[in-house]
C-alpha positions in Angstrom: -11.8 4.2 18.5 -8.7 3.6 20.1 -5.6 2.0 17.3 -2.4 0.5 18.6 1.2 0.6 17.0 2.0 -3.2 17.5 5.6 -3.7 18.1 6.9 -6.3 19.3 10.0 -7.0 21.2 12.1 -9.9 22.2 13.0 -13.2 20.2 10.2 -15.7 21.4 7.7 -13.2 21.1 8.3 -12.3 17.9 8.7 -16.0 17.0 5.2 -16.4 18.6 4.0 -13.5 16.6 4.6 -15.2 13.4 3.3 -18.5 14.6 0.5 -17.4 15.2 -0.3 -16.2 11.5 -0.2 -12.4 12.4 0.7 -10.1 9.1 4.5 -8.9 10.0 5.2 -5.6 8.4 8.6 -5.0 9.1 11.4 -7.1 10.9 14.3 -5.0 12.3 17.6 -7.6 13.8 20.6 -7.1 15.1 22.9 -7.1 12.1 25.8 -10.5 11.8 23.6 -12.0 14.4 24.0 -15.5 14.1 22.5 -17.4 17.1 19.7 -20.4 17.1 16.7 -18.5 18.3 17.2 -15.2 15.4 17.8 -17.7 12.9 14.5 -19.4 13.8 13.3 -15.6 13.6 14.8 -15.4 10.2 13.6 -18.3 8.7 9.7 -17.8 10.1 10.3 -14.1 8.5 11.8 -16.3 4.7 8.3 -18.3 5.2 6.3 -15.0 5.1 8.1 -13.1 2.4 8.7 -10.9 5.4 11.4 -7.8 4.5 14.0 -7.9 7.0 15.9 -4.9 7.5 19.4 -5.5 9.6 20.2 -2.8 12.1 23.0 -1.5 14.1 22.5 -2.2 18.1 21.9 1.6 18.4 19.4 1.9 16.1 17.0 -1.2 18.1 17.8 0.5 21.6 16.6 3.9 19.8 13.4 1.9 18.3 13.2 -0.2 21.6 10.2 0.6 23.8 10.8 -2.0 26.5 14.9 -1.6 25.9 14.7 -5.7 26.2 14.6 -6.7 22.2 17.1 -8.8 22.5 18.3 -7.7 18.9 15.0 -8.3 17.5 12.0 -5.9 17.1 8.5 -6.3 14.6 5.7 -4.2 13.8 2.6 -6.0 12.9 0.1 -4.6 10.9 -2.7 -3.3 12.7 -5.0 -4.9 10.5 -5.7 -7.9 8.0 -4.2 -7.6 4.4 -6.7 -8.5 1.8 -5.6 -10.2 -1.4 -6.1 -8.7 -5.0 -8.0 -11.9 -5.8 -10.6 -11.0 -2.9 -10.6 -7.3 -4.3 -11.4 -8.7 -7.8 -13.9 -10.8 -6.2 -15.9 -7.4 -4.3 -16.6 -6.5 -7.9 -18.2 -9.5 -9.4 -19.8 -9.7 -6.5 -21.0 -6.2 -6.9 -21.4 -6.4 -10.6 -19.7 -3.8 -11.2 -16.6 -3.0 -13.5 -13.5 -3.6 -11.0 -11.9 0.1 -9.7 -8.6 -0.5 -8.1 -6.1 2.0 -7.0 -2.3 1.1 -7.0 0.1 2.9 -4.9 3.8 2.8 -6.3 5.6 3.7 -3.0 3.6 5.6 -1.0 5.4 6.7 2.6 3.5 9.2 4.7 0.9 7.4 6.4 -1.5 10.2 6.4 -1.7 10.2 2.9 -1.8 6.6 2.6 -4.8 7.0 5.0 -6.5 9.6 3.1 -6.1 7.6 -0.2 -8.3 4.8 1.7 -11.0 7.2 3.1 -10.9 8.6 -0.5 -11.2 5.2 -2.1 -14.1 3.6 0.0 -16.3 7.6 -0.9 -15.4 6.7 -4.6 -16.1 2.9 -4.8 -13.4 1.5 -5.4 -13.1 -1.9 -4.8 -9.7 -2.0 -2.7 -6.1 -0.4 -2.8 -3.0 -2.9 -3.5 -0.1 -1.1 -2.1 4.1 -2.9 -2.3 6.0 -4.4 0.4 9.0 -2.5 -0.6 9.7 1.3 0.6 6.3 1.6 1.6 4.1 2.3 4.6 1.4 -0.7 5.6 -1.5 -0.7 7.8 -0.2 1.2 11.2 -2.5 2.8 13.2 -2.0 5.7 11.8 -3.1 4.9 8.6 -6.1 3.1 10.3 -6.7 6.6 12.0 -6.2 9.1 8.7 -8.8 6.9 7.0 -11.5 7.6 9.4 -12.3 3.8 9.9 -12.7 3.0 6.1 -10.3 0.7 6.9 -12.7 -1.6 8.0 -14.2 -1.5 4.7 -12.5 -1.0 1.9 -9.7 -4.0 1.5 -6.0 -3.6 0.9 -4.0 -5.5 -0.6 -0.1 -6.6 -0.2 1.9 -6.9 -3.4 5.6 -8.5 -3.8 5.8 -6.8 -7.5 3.3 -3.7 -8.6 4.5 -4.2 -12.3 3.7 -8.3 -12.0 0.3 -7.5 -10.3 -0.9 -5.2 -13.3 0.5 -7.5 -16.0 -1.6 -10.4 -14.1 -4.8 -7.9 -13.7 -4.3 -6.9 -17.5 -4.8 -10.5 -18.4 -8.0 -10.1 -16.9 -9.0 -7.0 -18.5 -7.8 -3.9 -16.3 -7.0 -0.8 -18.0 -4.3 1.3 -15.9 -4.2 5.2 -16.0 -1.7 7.0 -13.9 -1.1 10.4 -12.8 1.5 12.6 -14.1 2.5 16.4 -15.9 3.5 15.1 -19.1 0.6 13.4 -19.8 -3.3 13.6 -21.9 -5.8 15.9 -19.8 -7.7 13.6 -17.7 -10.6 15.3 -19.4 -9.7 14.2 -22.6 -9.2 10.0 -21.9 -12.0 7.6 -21.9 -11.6 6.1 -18.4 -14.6 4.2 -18.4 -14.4 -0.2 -18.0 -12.3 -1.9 -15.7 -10.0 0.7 -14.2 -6.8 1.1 -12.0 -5.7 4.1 -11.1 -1.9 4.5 -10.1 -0.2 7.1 -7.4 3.7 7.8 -7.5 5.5 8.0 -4.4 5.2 11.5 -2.7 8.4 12.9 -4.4 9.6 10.9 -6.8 6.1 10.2 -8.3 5.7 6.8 -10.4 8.6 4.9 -11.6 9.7 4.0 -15.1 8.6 0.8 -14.9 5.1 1.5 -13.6 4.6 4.0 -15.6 5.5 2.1 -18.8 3.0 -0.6 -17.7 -0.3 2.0 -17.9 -2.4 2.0 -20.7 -3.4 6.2 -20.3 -0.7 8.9 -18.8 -3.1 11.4 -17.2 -2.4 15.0 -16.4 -4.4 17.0 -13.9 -5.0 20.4 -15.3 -2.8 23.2 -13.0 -3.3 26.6 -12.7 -1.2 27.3 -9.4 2.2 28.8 -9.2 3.8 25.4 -7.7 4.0 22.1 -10.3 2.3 19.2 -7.9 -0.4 18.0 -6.0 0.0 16.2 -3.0 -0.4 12.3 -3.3 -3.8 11.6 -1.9 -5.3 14.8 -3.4 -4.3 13.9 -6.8 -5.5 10.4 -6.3 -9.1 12.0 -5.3 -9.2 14.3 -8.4 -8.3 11.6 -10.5 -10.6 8.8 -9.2 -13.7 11.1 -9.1 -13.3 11.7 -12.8 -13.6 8.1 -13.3 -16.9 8.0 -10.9 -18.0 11.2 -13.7 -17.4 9.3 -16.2 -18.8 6.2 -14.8 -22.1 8.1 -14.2 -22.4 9.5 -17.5 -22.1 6.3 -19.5 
């Protein structure tokens, strides 16, 4: 299966780009740029909640693949977002007890790749990932997760903590992963579950982490103090599918 990086270069075509409805992840300009056609750019980016990050010259002609970006440069996601409604949705429709998985800052693409191939083995019901300091759907992603991209949905958040206070509302229970919490072995992770993964080093943030109902620890026995990302996600999502089972 072949997956493209889509970057695109140039002012109309990235004003095309968001015409024509496509998901932009990331907007690089030309920073105290100020004429018509990257304002147009600007305000088509405002429309989409796009983040735009402004850039030395040197830093687009180093990112520049056609060296004609004309101080603009996007990468579109290489597939759809879903919505957390739609993920909800999956699991009525399923009749089954929603399983999310919420990544607070994720950045390696491999792991965020794994974490989908992991998800769709477990059944969960989609991963809800932030715009901010985050990797989206590249291709690489798309490749880690060994086309379980195409089925497990993925959904686009402005604000992690304001998702899980809305999902609470509706009955989701959050448990995320970290050494100074409960063995996993020892919480009732059974119901309506969301299981959160910290960034790759700084793990999950204060706010997050204040916003879980269960602090899970993952027993260790090794000589180092961590997991990687996407492993600890596995361990801890396949103790809910135990538990699930066993009920």
């Amino acid at each position: 299966m072949a997956y493209e990086e889509l970057t695109i270069e140039g002012r109309n075509a990235v004003i095309e780009a968001f015409r024509a409805g496509k998901t932009v992840d990331k907007l690089f300009v030309l920073e105290g740029c100020k004429d018509g056609p990257i304002q147009t750019v600007l305000r088509e980016a405002k429309k989409q909640d796009t983040i735009v990050n402004f850039v030395k010259k040197e830093r687009l002609d180093q990112m520049s693949e056609t060296g004609k970006h004309q101080g603009v440069i996007a990468h579109i996601a290489a597939y759809e977002y879903s919505t957390v409604e739609e993920i909800m949705q999956r699991a009525a429709d399923k009749g089954e007890a929603p399983f999310l998985i919420l990544l607070d800052g994720i950045e390696d693409p491999h792991n965020l790749g794994s974490i989908i191939r992991t998800a769709n083995q477990a059944g969960a019901h989609g991963v809800i990932i932030p715009k901010r300091r985050a990797v989206g759907l590249t291709a690489t992603v798309a490749k880690a997760s060994a086309g379980a991209i195409h089925y497990t949905p993925v959904a686009k958040v402005t604000n992690l903590v304001k998702t899980m206070e809305e999902l609470k509302k509706q009955g989701m229970w959050f448990v995320c992963g970290d050494m100074s919490g409960e063995s996993m072995y020892s919480l009732d992770l059974t119901g309506p579950m969301g299981v959160v993964i910290g960034n790759e080093g700084e793990g999950v943030s204060r706010l997050v982490r204040e916003n879980c109902d269960f602090i899970a620890s993952i027993p260790m026995k090794g000589d180092i103090d961590s997991l990687n990302a996407s492993v600890a996600m596995g361990i801890l999502s396949y103790e809910i599918v135990r538990q699930r089972l066993q009920k």
